[in-house]
PASEZA-511573 format. One line per 10 residues: number of its first residue (from 1); for each residue x, y, z of C-alpha. Coordinates in steps of 0.02 Angstrom, whole numbers, plus 32768, in hexadecimal, padded with zeros to 4 digits. Layout:
N
NUM> X:Y:Z  ...
! end
This chain:
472
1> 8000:8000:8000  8044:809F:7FE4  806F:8121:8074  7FD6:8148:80E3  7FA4:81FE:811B  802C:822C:819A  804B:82D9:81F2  80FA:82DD:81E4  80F4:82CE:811A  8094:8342:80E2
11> 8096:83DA:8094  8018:8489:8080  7F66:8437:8096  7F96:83A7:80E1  7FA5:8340:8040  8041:82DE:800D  80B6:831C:7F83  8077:8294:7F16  7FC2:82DA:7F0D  7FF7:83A3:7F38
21> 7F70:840F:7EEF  7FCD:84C2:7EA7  7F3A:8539:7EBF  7F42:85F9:7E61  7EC1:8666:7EAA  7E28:86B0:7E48  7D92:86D2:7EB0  7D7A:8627:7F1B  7E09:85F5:7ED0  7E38:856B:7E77
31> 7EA7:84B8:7E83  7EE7:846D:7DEF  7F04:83B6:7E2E  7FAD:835C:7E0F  7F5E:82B2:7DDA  7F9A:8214:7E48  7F6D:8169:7E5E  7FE9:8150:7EE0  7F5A:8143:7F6D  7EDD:80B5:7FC5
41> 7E67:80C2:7F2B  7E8E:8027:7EC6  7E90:7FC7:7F6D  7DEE:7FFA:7FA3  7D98:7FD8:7EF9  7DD4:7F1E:7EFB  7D94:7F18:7FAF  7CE4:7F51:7F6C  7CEF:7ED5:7ED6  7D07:7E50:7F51
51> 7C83:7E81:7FCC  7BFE:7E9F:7F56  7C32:7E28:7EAC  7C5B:7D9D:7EED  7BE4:7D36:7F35  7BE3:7D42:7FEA  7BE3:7C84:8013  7C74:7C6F:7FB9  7D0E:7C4B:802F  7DD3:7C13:8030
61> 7DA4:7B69:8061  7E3A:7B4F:80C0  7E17:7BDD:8130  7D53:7BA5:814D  7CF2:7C3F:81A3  7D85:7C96:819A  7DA9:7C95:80D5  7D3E:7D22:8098  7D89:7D61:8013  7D5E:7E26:803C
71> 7D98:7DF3:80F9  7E4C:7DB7:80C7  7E6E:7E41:8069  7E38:7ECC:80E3  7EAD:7E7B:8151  7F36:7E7F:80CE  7F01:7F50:80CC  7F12:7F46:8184  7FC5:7EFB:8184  7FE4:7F84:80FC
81> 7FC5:8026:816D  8037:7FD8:8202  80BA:7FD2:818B  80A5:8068:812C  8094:80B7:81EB  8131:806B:8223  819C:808A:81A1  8171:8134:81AC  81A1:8126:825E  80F0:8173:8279
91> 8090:811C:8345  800B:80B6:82F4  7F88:8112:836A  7FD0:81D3:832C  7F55:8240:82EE  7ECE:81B9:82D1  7E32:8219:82AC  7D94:8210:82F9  7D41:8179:82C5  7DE3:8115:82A5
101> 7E01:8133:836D  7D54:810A:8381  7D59:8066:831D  7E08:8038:838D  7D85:8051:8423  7D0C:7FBE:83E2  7DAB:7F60:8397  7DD8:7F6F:8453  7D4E:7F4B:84A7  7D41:7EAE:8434
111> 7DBD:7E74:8475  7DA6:7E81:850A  7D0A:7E17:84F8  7D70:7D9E:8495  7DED:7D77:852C  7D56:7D99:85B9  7D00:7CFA:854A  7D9C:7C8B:8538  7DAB:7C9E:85E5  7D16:7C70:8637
121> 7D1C:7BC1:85A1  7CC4:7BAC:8510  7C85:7B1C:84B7  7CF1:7AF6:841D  7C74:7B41:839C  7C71:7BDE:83F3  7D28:7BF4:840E  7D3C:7BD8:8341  7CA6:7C5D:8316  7D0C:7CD9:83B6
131> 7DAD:7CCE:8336  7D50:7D01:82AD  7CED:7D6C:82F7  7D92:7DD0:833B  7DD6:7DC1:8286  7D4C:7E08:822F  7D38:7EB9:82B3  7E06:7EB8:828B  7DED:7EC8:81D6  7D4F:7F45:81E4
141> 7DCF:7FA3:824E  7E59:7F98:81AF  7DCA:7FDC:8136  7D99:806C:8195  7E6C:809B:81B2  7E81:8079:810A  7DEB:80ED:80C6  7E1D:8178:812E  7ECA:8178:8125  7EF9:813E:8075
151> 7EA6:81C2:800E  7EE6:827A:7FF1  7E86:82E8:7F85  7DD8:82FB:7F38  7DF0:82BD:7E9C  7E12:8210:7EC6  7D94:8204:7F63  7D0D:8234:7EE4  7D5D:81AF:7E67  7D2C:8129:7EF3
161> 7C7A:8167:7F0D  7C86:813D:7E50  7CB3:809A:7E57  7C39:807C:7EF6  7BAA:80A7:7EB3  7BD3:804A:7DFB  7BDE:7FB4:7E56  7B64:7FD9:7EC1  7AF2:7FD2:7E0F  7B45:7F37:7DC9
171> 7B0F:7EE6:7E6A  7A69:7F47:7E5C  7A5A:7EED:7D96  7A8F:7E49:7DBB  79F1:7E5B:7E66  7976:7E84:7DEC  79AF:7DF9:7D53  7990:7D84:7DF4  78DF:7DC8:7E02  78B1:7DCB:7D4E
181> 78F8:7D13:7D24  78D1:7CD8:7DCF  797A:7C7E:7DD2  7A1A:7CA0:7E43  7A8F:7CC5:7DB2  7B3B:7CBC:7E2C  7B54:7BF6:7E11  7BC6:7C09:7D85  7C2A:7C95:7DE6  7CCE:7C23:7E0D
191> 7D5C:7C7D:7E53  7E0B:7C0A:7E4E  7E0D:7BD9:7F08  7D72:7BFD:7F4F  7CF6:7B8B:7F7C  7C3C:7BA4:7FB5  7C2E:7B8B:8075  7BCF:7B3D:80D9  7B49:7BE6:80D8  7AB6:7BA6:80A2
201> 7A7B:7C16:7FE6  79EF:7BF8:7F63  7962:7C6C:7F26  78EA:7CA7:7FA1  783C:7CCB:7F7F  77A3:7D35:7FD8  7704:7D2F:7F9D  7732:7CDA:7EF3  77B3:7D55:7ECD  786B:7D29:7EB6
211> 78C5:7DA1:7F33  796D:7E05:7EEA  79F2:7DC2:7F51  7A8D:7DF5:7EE8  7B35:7D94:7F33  7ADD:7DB8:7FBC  7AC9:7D1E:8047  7A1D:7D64:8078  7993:7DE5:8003  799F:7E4C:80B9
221> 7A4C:7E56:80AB  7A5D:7E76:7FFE  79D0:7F1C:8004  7A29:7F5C:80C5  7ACF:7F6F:8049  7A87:7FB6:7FBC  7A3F:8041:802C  7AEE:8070:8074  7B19:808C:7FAC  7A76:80DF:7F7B
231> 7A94:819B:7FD5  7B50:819F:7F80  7AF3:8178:7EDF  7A69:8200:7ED6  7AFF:827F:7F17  7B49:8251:7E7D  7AA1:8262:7E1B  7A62:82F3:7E43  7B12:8352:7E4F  7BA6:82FF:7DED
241> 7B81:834B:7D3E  7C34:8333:7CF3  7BF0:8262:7CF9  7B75:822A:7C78  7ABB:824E:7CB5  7A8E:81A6:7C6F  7B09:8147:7CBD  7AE9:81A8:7D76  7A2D:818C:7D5C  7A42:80E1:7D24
251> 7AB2:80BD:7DC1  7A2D:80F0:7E33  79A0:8095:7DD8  7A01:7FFA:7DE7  7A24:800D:7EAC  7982:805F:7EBA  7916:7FC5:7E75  7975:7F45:7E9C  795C:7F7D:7F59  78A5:7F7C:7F4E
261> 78A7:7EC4:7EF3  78F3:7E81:7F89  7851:7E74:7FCF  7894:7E90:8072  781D:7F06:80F4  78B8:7F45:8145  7919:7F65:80AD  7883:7FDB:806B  787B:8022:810A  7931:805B:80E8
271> 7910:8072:8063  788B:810D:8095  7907:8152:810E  7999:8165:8083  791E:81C0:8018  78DB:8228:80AB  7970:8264:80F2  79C2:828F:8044  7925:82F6:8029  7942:836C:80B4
281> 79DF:8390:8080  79BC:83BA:7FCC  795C:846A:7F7F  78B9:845A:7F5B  78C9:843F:7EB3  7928:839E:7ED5  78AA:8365:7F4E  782D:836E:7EBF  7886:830B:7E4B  78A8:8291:7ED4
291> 7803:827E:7EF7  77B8:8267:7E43  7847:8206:7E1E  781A:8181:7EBF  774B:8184:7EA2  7780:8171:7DD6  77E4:80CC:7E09  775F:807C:7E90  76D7:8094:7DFC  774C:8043:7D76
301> 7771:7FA7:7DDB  76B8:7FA7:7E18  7679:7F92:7D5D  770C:7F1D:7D1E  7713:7EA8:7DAC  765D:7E85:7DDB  764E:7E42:7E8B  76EB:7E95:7ED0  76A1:7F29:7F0B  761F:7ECD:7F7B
311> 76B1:7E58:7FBE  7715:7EE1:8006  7673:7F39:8046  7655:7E90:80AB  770C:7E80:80E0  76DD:7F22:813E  7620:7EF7:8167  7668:7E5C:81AA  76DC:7EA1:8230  76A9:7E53:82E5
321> 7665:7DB7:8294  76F1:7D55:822C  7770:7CFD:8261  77F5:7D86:823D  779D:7DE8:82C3  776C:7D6E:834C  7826:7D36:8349  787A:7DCD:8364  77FB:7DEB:83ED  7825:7D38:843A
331> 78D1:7D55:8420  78EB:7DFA:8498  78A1:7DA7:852A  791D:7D18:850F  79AB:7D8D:84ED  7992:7DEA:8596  79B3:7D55:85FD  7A58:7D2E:8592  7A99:7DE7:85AC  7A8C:7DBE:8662
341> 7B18:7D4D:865A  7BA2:7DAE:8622  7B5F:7E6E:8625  7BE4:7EC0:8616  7C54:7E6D:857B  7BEB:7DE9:8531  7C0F:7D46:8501  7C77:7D73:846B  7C61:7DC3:83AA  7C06:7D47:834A
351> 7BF5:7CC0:83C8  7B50:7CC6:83F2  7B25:7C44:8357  7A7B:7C4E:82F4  7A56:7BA8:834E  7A2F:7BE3:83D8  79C4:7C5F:83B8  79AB:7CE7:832D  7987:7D9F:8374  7974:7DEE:82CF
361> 79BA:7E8A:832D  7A7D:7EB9:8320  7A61:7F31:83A9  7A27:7EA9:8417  7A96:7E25:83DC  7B30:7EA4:8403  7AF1:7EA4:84AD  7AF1:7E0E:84D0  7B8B:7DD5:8468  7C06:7E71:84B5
371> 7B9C:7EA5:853C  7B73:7F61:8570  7C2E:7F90:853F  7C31:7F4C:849C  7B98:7F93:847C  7BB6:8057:84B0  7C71:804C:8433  7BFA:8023:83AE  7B7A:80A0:83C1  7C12:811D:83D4
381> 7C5C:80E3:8332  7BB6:810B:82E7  7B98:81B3:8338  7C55:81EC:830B  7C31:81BA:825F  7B97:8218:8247  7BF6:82B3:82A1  7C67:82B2:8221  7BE7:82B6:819B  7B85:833B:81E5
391> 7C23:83A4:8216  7C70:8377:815B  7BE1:83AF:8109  7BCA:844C:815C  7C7F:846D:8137  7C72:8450:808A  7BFD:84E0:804D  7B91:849E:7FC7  7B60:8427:7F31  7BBF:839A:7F1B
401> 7C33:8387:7FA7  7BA5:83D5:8027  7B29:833B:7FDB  7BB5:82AF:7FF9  7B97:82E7:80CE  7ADD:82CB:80B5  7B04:8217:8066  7B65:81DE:80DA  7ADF:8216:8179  7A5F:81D2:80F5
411> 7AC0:8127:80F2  7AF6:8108:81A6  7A58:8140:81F0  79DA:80C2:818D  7A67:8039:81BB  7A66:8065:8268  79AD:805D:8278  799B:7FAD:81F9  7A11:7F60:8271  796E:7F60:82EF
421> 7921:7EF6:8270  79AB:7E7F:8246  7A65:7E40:828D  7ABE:7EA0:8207  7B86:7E6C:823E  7B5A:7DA9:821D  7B44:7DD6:8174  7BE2:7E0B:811A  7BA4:7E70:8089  7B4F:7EE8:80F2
431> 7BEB:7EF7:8175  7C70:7EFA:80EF  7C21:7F96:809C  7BD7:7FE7:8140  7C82:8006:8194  7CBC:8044:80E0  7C4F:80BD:80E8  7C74:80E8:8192  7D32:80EA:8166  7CFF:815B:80C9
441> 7C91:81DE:8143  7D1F:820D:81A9  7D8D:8220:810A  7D0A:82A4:80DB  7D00:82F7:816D  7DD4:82F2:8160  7DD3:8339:80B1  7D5C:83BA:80EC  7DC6:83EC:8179  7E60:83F5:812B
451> 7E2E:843D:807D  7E44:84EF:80CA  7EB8:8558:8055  7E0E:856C:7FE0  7D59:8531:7FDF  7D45:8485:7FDB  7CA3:84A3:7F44  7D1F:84FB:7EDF  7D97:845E:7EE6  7D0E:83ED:7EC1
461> 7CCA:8443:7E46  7D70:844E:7DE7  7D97:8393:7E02  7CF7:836F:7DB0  7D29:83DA:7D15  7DD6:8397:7D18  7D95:82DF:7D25  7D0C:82DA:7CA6  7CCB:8240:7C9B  7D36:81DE:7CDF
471> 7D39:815D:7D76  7DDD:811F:7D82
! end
């Protein structure tokens, strides 16, 4: 990997040599970017390719739980920043950032949990799920270094959202082929060692419809991802004019329909808060187009897929008498008498297997997996990540750059609140691209902060004239 963002290297705004912007003043003012791919870009794009195109119950066999493809390699992007840190003779806890420190908080505090459980004895399941478990919140934490430290200027953070949301919409196209042909259409993805695990994957129906699942494990899974890549997309829709309006439209058509074909109550249900809460941050003439642009789409799949409309309305009209419901509802009067055991720390990350019981509830299941402790670090990673994207965006003045701060509150809010509904970390899609985009919100609110020498909307603005077209 190449050098990470250290204090002692850099120069003017706080951007390596490599990637120095020469600004000449006229009004605003005005950067005319020194083009480098020396930077965490190219690393980050084939960790999205691996979290969202290959299929999810693919693994290293050798490795078992522990082979995920996306997993192994944020853990090679881990390794990378200690060494680029040490060789730079940088401490590896200087000058973190906010929600870098605050992901070394949960990172801590699952381990803690970790030891506390091998401790006290496990059975030998558990203790194998506790290893993995560790592994996987180590990676998360290389993702989120990685995405805040290893990118320098505008141009290339905005060639990521790019590349997000484009494969955001290949995974949104290949979601609804699976509805139209009601077949899975990722059995003849074979990737030279990888083998499917023992996660159990097929095509899913509700109420005769085949439900868009992607490379997803679960439909659930695949429409809670899609809406952490939906706010980035409309950002780019509405305000990223130097990239084709068909191909920006088309992007969030893909993510946008593909979302709703999941069939999934809590997926639409994120689905409404990522289009609320980019509504109140957009002028009024946005917020019309939003709206006709939503009501045009619900009509359209109302008259082409007959039947579809009245199954989601009974997903809804449903709640409190299927199974989905009464389980949950079961599940958090069992899950108070497990917290009692171990209150504080849990029993471990990922050890509480879906055996036992299945709370449908992250925010429970943290409880009871890493206790009260565990619980509060994650809730402050969340709430430093949508401080950054609040702060960021009111730093960054307006249009573009402003937007991206709305799509990242947009994204990590409707997460937060879908992992009521569902235990979002057992399902690696939706982890793997959540603490991306966690990683990616406090490199906004960095850029923001450090971008002071002119306005950051003149910077973007000229990086999108600069950079016509292109995403890589």
């Amino acid at each position: 990997m190449p050098p990470s963002r250290h204090g002692r290297h850099r120069t003017g705004h706080g951007i390596p040599p490599s990637v120095r912007t020469s600004p000449t003043r006229s009004g605003l003012g005005r950067l005319k970017p020194t083009r480098s791919t020396d930077d965490g870009v190219a690393f980050l794009t084939v960790y999205l390719i691996l979290a969202l195109l290959v299929p999810s119950s693919l693994r290293v066999g050798a490795l078992g739980a522990a082979g995920s493809p996306a997993m192994l390699w944020a853990l090679v992007g881990l390794l990378s920043w200690v060494s680029s840190r040490l060789s730079h003779k940088v401490p590896l806890i200087w000058n973190l950032g906010i929600v870098p420190t605050a992901m070394g908080i949960f990172v801590g505090a699952v381990t803690v949990s970790y030891i506390h459980s091998m401790l006290r004895g496990v059975p030998d399941l558990e203790g194998s799920t506790a290893d993995t478990g560790l592994l996987r919140v180590v990676a998360w934490a290389g993702i989120v270094l990685l995405a805040h430290d290893g990118i320098d200027s505008w141009d290339r953070f905005l060639v990521l959202m790019r590349r997000m949301v484009i494969l955001g919409a290949i995974l949104g196209m290949l979601g609804v082929a699976q509805f139209v042909t009601g077949q899975s259409l990722i059995g003849w993805i074979s990737v030279p060692g990888l083998s499917p695990g023992d996660i159990p994957t097929g095509i899913q129906e509700r109420g005769g419809f085949v439900r868009a699942a992607g490379t997803a494990i679960h439909p659930l899974e695949y429409g809670v991802a899609q809406c952490l890549i939906l706010p980035v997309a409309l950002s780019l829709a509405f305000y990223d004019r130097q990239w084709r309006p068909a191909v920006r439209w088309l992007c969030v058509a893909s993510i946008f329909l593909a979302t709703a074909l999941s069939v999934s109550r809590s997926a639409l249900i994120g689905l409404g808060f990522v289009v609320v809460i980019m509504i109140l941050g957009w002028p009024r003439r946005y917020r019309i187009v939003s709206l006709v642009g939503v009501g045009a789409t619900a009509v359209v799949i109302y008259l082409m897929v007959p039947g579809l409309g009245g199954t989601v309305l009974r997903t809804f009209s449903d709640v409190g008498r299927d199974s989905s419901t009464t389980s949950r509802t079961d599940a958090a009067a069992e899950a108070q008498q497990v917290i009692a055991h171990a209150p504080y720390f849990g029993r471990g990350f990922g050890t509480f297997l879906p055996e036992y019981v299945i709370f449908d509830n992250q925010h429970l299941l943290s409880l009871v997996e890493v206790g009260v402790m565990g619980t509060l670090a994650l809730a402050l990673l969340f709430c430093s990540a949508l401080y950054c994207a609040r702060v960021g965006r009111r730093n960054a003045g307006s249009g573009l750059s402003r937007d991206f701060g709305q799509a990242f509150t947009a994204a990590i809010t409707s997460t937060v609140v879908l992992l009521a509904f569902f235990d979002g970390l057992s399902f690696p899609m939706v982890g793997n691209v959540l603490f991306l985009v966690l990683g990616l919100s406090a490199l906004y609110y960095r850029l923001t902060k450090e971008d002071d020498s002119v306005s950051v909307e003149a910077n973007t603005a000229l990086v999108l004239r600069d950079n016509a077209g292109d995403i890589g």
